[in-house]
Structure formats: structure tokens, C-alpha cells
C-alpha positions as CSV (number, residue, x, y, z in Angstrom):
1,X,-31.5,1.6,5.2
2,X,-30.1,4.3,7.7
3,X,-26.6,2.5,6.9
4,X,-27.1,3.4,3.0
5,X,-28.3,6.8,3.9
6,X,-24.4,7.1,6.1
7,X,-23.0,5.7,2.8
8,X,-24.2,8.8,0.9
9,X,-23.9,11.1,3.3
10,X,-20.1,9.8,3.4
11,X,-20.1,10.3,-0.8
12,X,-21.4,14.0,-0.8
13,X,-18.7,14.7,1.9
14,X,-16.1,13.6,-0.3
15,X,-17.3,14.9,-3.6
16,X,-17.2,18.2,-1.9
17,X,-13.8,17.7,-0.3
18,X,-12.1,16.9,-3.4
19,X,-13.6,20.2,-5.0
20,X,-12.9,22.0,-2.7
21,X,-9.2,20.9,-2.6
22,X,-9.5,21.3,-6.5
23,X,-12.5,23.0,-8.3
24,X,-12.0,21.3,-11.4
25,X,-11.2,17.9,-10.8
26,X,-14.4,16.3,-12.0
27,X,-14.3,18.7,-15.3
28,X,-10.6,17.0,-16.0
29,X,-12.1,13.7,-14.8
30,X,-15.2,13.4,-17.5
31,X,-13.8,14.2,-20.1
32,X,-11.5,10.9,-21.0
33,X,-9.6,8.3,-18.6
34,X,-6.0,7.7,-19.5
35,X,-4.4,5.2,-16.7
36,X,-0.8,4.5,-17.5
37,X,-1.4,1.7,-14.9
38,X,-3.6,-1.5,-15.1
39,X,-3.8,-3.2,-11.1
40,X,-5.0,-6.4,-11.1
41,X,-5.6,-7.3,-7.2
42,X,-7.4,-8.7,-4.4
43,X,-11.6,-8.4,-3.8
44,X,-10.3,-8.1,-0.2
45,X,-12.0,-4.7,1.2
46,X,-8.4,-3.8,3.5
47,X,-7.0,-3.2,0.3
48,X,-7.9,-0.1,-1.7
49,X,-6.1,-0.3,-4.8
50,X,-5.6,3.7,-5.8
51,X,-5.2,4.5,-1.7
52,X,-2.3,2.5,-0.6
53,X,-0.6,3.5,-3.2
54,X,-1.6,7.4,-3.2
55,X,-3.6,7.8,-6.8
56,X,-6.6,9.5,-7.6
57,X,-9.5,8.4,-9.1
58,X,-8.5,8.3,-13.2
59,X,-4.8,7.0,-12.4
60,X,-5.4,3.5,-12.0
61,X,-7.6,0.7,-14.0
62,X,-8.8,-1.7,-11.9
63,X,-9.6,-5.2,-12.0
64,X,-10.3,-7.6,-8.9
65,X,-11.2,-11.1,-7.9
66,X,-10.6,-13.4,-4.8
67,X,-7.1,-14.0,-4.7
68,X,-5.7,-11.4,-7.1
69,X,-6.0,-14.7,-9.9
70,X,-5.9,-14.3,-14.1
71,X,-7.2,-17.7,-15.2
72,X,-7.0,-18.0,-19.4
73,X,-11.0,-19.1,-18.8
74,X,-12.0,-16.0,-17.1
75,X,-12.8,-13.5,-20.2
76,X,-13.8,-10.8,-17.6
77,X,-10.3,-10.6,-17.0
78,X,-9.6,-11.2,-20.1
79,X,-11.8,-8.5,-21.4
80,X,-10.4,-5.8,-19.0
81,X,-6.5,-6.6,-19.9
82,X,-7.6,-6.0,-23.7
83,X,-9.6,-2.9,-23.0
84,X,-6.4,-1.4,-20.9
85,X,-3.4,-2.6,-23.0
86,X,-5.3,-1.9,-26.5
87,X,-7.8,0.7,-26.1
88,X,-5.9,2.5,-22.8
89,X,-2.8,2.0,-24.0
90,X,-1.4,1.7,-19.8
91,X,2.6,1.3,-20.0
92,X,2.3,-1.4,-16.7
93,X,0.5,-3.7,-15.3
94,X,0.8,-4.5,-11.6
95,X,-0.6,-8.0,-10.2
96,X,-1.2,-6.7,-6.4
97,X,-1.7,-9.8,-3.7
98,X,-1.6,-9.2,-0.1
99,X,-0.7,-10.9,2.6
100,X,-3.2,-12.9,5.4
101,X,-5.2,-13.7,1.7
102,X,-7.9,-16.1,3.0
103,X,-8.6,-17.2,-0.5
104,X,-5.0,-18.5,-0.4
105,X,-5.2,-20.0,3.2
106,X,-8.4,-21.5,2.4
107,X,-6.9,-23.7,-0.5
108,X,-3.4,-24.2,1.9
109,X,-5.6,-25.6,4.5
110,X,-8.0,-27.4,2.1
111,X,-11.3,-25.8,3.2
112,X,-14.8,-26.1,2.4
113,X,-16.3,-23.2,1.5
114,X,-19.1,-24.1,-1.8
115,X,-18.4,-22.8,-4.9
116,X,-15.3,-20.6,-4.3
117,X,-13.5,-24.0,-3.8
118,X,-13.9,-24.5,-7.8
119,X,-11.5,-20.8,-8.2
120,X,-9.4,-21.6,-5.3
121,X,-8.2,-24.9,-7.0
122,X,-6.2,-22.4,-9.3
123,X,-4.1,-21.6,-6.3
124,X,-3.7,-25.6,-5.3
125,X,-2.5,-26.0,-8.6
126,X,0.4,-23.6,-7.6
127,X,0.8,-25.1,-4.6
128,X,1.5,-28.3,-6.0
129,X,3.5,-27.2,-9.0
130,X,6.1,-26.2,-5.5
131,X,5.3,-28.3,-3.0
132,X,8.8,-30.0,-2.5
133,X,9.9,-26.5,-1.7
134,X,6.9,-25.6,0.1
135,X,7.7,-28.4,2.5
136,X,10.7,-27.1,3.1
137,X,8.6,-24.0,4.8
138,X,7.6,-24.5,8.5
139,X,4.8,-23.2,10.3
140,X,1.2,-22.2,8.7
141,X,1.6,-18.5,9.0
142,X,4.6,-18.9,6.7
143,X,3.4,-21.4,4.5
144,X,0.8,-18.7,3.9
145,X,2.9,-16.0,3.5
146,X,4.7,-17.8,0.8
147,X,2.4,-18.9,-1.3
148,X,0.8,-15.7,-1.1
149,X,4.1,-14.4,-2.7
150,X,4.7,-17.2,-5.2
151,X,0.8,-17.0,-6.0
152,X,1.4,-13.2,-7.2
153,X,4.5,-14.6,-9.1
154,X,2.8,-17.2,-11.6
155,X,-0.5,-14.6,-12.1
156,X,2.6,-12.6,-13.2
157,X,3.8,-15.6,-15.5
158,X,-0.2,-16.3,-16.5
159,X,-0.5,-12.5,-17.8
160,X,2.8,-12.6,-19.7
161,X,1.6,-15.7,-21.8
162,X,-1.9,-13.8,-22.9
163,X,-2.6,-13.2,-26.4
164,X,-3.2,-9.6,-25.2
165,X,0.5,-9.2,-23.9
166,X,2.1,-11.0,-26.3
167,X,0.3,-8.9,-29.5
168,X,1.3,-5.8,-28.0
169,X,4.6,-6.6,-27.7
170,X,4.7,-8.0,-31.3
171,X,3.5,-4.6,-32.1
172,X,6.5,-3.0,-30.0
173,X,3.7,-1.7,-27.7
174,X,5.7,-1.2,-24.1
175,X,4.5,-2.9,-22.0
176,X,5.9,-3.9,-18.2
177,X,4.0,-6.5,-15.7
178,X,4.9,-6.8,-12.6
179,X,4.4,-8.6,-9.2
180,X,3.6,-6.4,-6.2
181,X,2.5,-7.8,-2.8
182,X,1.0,-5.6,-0.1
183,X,1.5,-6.4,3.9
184,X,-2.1,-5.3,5.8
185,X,-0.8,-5.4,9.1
186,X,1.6,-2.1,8.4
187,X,0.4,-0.7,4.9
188,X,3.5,-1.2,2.7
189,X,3.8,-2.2,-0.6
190,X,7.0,-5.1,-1.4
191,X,8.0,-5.4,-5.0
192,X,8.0,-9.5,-5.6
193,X,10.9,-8.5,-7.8
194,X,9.7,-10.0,-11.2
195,X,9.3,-7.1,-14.3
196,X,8.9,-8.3,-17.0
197,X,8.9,-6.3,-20.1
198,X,9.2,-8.9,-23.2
199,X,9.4,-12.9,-23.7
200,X,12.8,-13.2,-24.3
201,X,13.2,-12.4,-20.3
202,X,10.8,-13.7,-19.1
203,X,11.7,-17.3,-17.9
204,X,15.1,-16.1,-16.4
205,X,13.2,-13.3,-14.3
206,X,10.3,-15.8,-13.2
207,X,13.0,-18.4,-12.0
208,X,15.4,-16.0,-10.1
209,X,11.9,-14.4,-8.4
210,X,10.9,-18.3,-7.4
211,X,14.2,-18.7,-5.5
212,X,14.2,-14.9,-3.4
213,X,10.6,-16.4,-2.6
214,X,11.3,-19.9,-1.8
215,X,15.1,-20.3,-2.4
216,X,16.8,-23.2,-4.2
């Protein structure tokens, strides 16, 4: 109980921090959110979506799972993307993975671990889509590294192909998705180099970000 108690200790601290630093933050904040920005990242706690990358509170929309994934099935996912692209109206949306992912090692290294191991079979299924040039990879770490990269890449491809994307930009809504990956052990942010802003593109982009990943 004491550690809750530190928890909102920590939270009046901070609420009176930021009003200090700006007595009318909160005012601005209640009255409507308007992101330009949908993140789509990592449960991992190391990585803070709206610090590492310097935003406030009401800058970013937010939507995590294990292993940064967007599975066609998943309608919570589904049901944020909508909410953001149609309702928000955000100009980008930024899948975020990070490397050391132990969602992603766990399905490299074919662990155990209960009902997780039914999500993580989304990221075997990537593996194995590249495994000829996965074996071209040596050592663990790297392996890891990799597929931590080329995992960001086709949640990239997987957003691209929703309904929700696609309407918008049938609609000429602009739209931008990109493929972010974020390095814990020094803070920076590496841009997977696949932005993809309409269909016609989008294969050609996807391919030429495969091969700076994993080469030929």
C-alpha cells in the first residue's frame, strides 16, 4: 500500500510542476485533444512513448501491445486507428519497436511462456516469411536485432492494408505511416526508413526498407 501512496505522492508532484512551469496547461488540456500523431508501440515500461520523443501529454495518441504488433483480428487496435485517423484526424502514424524486445526474442528462441505464445506466433510468421535471409544473420543478439527491425517494417505494411488507411486515403485524407525503432541502451530513436503515404508506393518503399534491414 505504502508503494501506491509514493505513486500519488509522485502524481501531485508532477501536476504541480507542470503548473507551475505553465498555469494553464490543464485548462488548454480539457477542453479537446487534437494529436497530429497516432504511436503505435511497445507495452515495454523502458519505453515512454510521449518522453523519448519530448511531447506533452495531448500531442501523441497512443496505442500499445507486446511487441508493437497490428493484427487484422485485434479490433482494439482496430478501434483506436479509426478513432485517430477518422474522428482525430492525426496527419502520421508512427509504428515504434525497440530493440532487446523480449516478445520478439521469445518467438526467435521458441519459448514457452502460456498464452502470450498464441500473439507471439504473429512475429514467427515474420520470421519465416524471411528466414533464408535471416540465416544469413549470425549470432543471437543480431538475429534479434533484426527481426526487431523487420518486425516494425511489416506492422508498417499490416497498417497500410487496413480498411481505415486505405478509406482515408480514398477520401484524399493525408495520411503518412511510418516505421520508427527505438535503441534502450542509449535513448535514440532510428527511422526504419519506410513512409508511406499512399498505395501506389507502397510496395517499392516496403521492399527497398527489407534490403537496408536485411540486404539482398
Amino acid at each position: 500500500m505504502s508503494q501506491l501512496k509514493d505513486l500519488l505522492n509522485k502524481n501531485q508532484q508532477w501536476a504541480a510542476s507542470i503548473k507551475e512551469q505553465d498555469p494553464d496547461f490543464f485548462d488548454r488540456l480539457k477542453q479537446q485533444q487534437s494529436p497530429e500523431y497516432l504511436w503505435i508501440g511497445c507495452s515495454d515500461s523502458r519505453v515512454p512513448a510521449n518522453q523519448i520523443v519530448g511531447m506533452l501529454p495531448g500531442d501523441l495518441f497512443v496505442h500499445r501491445n507486446v511487441a508493437n504488433m497490428v493484427v487484422h483480428t485485434d479490433l482494439n487496435c482496430l478501434s483506436v486507428m479509426q478513432y485517430a485517423v477518422d474522428v482525430l484526424k492525426v496527419k502520421h502514424i508512427i509504428v515504434t519497436g525497440h530493440y532487446g524486445c523480449g516478445g520478439v526474442r521469445a518467438s526467435l528462441e521458441g519459448q514457452r511462456n502460456g498464452l502470450i505464445d498464441n500473439w507471439l506466433r504473429h512475429i514467427q510468421d515474420v520470421y519465416r516469411k524471411h528466414q533464408r535471409r535471416f540465416n544469413e544473420v549470425k549470432g543471437m543478439d543480431n538475429q534479434c536485432d533484426r527481426l526487431c527491425e523487420v518486425n516494425v517494417i511489416e506492422q508498417v505494411m499490416n497498417v497500410v492494408s487496413t480498411s481505415v488507411v486505405q478509406e482515408a486515403w480514398d477520401r484524399q485524407q493525408p495520411i503518412t505511416v511510418h516505421g520508427w525503432i527505438y535503441g534502450i541502451d542509449n535513448g535514440l530513436v532510428n527511422d526504419l526508413g519506410i513512409s508511406i503515404n499512399n498505395l501506389k508506393d507502397a510496395d517499392k518503399i516496403y521492399d527497398q526498407a527489407l534490403i537496408n534491414v536485411l540486404g539482398e
